[in-house]
PLY file of the C-alpha trace (Angstrom):
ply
format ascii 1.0
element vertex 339
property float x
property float y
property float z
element edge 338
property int vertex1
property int vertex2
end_header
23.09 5.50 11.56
24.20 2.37 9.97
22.72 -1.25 11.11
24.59 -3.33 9.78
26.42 -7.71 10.10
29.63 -7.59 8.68
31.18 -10.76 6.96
28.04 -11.55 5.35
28.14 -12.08 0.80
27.02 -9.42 -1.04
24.26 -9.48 -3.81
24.90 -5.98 -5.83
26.32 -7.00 -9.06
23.67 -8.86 -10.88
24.35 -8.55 -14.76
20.32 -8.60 -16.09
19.24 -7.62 -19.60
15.51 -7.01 -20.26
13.14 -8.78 -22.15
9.50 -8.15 -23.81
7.22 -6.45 -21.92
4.54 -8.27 -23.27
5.91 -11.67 -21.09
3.45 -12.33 -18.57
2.82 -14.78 -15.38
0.06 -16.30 -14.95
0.06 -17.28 -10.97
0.53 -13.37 -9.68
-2.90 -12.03 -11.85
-4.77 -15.10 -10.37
-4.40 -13.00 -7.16
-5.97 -9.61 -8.51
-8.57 -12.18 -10.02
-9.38 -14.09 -7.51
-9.92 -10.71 -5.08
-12.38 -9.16 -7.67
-14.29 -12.28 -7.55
-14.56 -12.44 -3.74
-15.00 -8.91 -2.78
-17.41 -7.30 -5.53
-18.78 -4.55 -3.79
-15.28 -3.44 -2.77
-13.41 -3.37 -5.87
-16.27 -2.51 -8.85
-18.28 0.41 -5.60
-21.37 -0.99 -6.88
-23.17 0.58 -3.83
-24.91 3.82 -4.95
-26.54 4.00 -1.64
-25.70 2.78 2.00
-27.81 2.54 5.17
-25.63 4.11 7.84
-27.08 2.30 10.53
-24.79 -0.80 8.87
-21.67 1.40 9.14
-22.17 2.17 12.85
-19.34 -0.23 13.63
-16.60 2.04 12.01
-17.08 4.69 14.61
-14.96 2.26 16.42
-12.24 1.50 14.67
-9.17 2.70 15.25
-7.72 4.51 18.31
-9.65 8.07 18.33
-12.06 7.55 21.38
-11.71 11.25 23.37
-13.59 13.45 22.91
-12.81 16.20 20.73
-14.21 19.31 23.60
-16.86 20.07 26.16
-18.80 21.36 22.97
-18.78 20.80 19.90
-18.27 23.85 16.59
-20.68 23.48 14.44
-18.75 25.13 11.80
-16.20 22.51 12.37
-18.32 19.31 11.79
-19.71 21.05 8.63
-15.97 20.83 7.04
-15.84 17.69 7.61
-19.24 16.55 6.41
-18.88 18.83 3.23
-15.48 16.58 2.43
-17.73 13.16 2.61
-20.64 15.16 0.56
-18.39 17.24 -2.01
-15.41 14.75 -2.14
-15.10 11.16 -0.67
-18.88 10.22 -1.74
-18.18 11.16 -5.49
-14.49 9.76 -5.81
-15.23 6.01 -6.86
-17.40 7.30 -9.96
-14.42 8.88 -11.51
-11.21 8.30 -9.83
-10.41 6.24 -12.66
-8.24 8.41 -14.47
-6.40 11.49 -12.64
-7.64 13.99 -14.94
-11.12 12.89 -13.93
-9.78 13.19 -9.95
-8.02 16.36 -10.76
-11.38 17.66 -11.98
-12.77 17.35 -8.67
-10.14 17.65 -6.53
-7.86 20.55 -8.83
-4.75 20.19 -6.32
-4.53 16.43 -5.60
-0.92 16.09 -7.28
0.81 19.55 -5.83
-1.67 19.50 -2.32
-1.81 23.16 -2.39
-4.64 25.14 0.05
-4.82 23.36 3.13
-4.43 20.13 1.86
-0.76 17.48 1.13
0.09 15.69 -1.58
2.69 13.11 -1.36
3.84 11.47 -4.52
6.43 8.13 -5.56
7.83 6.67 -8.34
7.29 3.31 -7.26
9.09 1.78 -10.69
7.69 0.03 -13.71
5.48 2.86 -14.82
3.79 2.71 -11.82
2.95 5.85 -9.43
1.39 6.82 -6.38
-0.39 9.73 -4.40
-1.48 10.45 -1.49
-3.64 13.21 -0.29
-4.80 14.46 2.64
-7.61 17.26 3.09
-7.77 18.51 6.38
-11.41 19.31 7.63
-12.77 21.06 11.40
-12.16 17.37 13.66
-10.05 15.38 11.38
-9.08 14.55 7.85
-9.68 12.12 5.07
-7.11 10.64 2.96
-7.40 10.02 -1.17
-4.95 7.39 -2.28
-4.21 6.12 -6.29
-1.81 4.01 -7.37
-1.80 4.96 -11.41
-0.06 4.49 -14.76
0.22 7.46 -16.95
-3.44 9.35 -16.76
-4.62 5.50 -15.75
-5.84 5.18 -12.22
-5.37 1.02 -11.17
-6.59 1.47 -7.41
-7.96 3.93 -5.21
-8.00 4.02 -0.96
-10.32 6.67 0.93
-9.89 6.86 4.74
-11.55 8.72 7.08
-9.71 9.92 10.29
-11.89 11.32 12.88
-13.24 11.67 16.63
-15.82 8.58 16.86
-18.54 10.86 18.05
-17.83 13.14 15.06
-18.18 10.32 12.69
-21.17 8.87 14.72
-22.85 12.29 14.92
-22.09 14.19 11.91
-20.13 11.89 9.07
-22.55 8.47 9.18
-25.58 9.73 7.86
-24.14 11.36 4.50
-21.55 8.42 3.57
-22.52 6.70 0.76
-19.56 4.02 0.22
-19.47 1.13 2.21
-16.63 1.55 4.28
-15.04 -1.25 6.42
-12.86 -1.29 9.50
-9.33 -2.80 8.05
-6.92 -2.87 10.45
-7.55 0.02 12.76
-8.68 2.01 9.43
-11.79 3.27 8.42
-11.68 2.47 4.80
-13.14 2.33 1.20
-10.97 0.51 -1.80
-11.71 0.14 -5.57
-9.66 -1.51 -8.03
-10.53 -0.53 -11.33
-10.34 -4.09 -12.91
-10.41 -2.94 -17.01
-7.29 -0.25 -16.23
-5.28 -3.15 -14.56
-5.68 -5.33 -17.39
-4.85 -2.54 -19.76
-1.66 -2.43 -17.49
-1.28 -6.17 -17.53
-1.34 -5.84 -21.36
1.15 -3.25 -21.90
3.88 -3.38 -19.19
3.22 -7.53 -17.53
2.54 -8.33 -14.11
0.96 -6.63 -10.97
-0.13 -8.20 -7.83
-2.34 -5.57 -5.71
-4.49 -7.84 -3.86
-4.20 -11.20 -2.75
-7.66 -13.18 -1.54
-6.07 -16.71 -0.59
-8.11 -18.47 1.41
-5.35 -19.18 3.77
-5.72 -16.25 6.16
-2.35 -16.06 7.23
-1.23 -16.13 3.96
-3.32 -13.77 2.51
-2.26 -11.07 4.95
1.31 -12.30 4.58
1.53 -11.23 0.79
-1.20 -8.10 1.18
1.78 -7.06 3.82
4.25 -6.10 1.10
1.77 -5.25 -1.57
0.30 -2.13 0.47
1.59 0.98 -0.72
-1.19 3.65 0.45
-2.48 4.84 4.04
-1.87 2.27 6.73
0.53 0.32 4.53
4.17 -0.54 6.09
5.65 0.48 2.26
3.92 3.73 1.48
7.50 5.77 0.46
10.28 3.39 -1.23
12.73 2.23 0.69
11.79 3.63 3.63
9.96 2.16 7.12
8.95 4.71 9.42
9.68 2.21 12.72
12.34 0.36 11.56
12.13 -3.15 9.98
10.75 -4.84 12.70
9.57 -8.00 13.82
6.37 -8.28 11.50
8.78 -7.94 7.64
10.79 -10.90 8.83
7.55 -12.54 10.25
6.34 -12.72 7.59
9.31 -13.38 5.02
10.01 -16.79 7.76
6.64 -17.74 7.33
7.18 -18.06 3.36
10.84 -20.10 3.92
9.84 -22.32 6.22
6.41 -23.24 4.18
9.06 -23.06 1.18
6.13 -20.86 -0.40
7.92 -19.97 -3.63
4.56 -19.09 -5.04
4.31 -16.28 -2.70
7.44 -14.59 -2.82
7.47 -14.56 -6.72
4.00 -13.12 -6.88
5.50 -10.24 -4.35
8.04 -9.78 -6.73
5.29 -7.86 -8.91
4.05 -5.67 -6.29
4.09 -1.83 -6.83
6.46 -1.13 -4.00
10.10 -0.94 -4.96
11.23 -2.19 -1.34
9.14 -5.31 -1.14
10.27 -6.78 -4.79
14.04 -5.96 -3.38
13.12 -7.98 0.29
11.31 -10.89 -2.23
14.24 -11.38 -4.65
16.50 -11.26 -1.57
14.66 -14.12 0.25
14.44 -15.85 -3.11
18.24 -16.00 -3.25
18.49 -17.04 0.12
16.17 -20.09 -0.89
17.88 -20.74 -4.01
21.24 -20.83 -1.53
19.41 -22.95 0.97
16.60 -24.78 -0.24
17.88 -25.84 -3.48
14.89 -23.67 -5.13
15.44 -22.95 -9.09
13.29 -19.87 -10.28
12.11 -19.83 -13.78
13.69 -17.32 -16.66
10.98 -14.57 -16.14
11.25 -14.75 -12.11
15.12 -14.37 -12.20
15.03 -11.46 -14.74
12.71 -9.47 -12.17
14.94 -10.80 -9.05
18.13 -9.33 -11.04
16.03 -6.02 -11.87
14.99 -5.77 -8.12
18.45 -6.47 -6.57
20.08 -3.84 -9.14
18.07 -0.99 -7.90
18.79 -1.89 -4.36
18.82 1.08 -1.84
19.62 1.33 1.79
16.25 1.14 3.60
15.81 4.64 5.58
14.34 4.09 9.03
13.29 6.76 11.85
11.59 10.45 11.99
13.99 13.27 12.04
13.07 15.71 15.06
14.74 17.37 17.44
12.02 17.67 19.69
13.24 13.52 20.15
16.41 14.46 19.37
16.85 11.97 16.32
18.48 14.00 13.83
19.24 11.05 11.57
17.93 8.14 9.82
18.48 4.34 10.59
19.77 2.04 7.55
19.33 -1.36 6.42
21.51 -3.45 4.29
18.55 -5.93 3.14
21.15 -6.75 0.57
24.40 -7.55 2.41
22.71 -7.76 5.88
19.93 -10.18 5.27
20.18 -13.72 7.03
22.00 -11.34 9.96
18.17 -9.40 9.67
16.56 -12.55 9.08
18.23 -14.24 12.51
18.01 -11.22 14.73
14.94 -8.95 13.70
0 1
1 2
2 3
3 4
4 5
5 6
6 7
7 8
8 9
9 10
10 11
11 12
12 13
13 14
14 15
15 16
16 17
17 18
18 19
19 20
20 21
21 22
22 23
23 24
24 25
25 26
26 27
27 28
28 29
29 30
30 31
31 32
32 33
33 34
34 35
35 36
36 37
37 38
38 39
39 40
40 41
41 42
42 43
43 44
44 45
45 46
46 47
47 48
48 49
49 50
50 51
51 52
52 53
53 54
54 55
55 56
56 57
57 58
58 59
59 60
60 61
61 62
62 63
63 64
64 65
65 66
66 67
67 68
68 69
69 70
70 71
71 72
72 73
73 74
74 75
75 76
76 77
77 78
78 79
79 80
80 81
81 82
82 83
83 84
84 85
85 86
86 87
87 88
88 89
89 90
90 91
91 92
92 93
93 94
94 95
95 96
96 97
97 98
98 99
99 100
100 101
101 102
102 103
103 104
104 105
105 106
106 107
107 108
108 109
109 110
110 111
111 112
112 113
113 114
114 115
115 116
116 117
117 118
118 119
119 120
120 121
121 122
122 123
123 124
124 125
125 126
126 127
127 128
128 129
129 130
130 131
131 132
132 133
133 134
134 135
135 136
136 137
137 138
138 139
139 140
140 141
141 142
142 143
143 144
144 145
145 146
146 147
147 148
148 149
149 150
150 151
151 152
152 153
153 154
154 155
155 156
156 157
157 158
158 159
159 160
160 161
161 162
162 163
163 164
164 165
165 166
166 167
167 168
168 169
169 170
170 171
171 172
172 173
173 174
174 175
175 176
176 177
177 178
178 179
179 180
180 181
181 182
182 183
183 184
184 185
185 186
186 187
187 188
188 189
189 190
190 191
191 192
192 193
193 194
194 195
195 196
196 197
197 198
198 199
199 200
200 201
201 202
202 203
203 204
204 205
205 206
206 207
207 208
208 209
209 210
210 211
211 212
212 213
213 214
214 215
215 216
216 217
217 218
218 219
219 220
220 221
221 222
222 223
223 224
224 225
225 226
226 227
227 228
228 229
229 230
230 231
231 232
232 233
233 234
234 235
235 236
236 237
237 238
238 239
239 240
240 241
241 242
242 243
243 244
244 245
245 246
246 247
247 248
248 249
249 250
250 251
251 252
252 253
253 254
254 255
255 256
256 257
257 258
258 259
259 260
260 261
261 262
262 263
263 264
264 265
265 266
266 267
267 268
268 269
269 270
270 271
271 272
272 273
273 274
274 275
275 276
276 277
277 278
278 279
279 280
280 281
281 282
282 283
283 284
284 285
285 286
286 287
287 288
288 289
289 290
290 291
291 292
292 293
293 294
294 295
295 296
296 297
297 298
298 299
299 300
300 301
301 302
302 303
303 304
304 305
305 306
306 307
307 308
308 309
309 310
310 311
311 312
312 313
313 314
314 315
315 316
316 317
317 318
318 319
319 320
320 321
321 322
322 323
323 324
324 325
325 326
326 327
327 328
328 329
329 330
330 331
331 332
332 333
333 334
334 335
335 336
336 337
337 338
């Protein structure tokens, strides 16, 4: 089902031709680099060992307060403890490569035995995974965003009953998890692989730590691309654009926060450098804003790969048997006035 405003100019046919990959910007690293300096226990997991009475609080988070039965298996809670023990504990040490996460986790590319596996291209030389392992109560997911072999960033979330995780998961976690929006969660960015990245192929914004809070979440918004993250598959928004993407992208035009926008332009997912450049050439249209060489190449390299974005789930048990799409392109200040 098309949603579309007709009348509106369209933005397709950008001519673009590429230049070095070696060209870098300086203001989207100072991001990544200012995150690693505020959170170091996050990104480097320099916690070998965690008291669990600290991480009572993430029995809380998120939505899963029933009870999972009148008693409890056994048998179950043991799968899911054996997945923190065998799996989720040992993960930061190596998950910086995916031959070193393969070694301990043989199917986490094809998800085979009980377990899924969903991969993207997200562009640039950039991919990502992500895994689920089912246990007895719940499941944990294993998320990498990586470059060849080269794991950049890793998310490990634990979904589960909170008297499961109070009862049976606390006491052998060994990662300090945190409560991040409704998530219980564990990150690490492996800082030398990024720069190696940096290096080879330019610019990436993962992270953003700006000390303006609304801002930070602002550009974190469109930089998520794992478990919990409105941009996990490219171009495609399980419930519709809505209200928070063009929040968000207001919040930037009014504040005329060029600065923002460009430094989204770098993030892995495909569909948030297409709704940056788009915004960006609504500024330059409106706001008399002038991006620099580098920023227009990557606005011309974002608009020319410019899909539809794919809203909805398919079931007939709802009876939706098929997807929503967004011109973010050719529809935008009609999106930008009405969404």
């Amino acid at each position: 089902m098309a949603n579309s405003c007709s009348g509106l100019e369209r933005f397709y046919n950008f001519p673009f031709s590429f230049s070095s990959k070696k060209t870098q910007l300086k203001l989207p690293f100072k991001y990544l680099v200012i995150f690693i300096l505020i959170n170091p226990n996050t990104v480097f997991g320099q916690l070998t060992t965690v008291d669990s009475t600290k991480l009572s609080f993430i029995a809380y988070c998120g939505g899963r307060n029933e009870k999972p039965e009148d008693s409890t298996h056994l048998d179950w809670a043991k799968l899911d403890q054996d997945i923190i023990k065998e799996k989720i504990n040992k993960l930061p040490a190596i998950g910086y490569s995916v031959t070193e996460i393969q070694r301990l986790i043989p199917h986490f590319l094809d998800g085979k035995y009980n377990c899924l596996s969903i991969n993207e291209d997200l562009g640039y030389g950039l991919k990502s995974t992500k895994y689920t392992i089912y246990g007895g109560y719940g499941s944990c997911n294993v998320d990498a965003i990586y470059w060849g072999d080269t794991v950049l960033k890793i998310r490990l979330t634990i979904d589960n009953h909170r008297e499961i995780i109070e009862k049976y998961l606390l006491k052998e976690i060994q990662l300090q998890f945190e409560c991040v929006n409704g998530q219980v969660c564990y990150e690490k960015v492996y800082v030398e692989n990024v720069q190696k990245y940096l290096n080879e192929s330019g610019q990436l914004v993962l992270e953003s730590a700006d000390t303006n809070y609304r801002r930070q979440q602002a550009i974190n918004y469109f930089t998520d691309v794992m478990t919990g993250g409105t941009f996990v598959k490219p171009f495609y928004i399980t419930y519709g654009l809505g209200s928070e993407t063009f929040n968000h992208l207001r919040f930037f035009i009014v504040n005329k926060d060029y600065n923002a926008l460009e430094s989204i332009l770098f993030s892995p997912s495909p569909t948030s450098r297409l709704f940056a450049a788009r915004t960006l050439v609504y500024m330059k249209d409106n706001y008399n804003y002038k991006p620099t060489s580098i920023t227009n190449k990557r606005m011309k390299e974002a608009l020319a790969s410019a899909q539809l974005v794919r809203s909805g789930i398919l079931s007939c048990w709802i009876g939706k048997f098929e997807y929503d799409y967004y011109d973010i392109v050719g529809d935008f200040e009609c999106l930008l006035a009405t969404q």
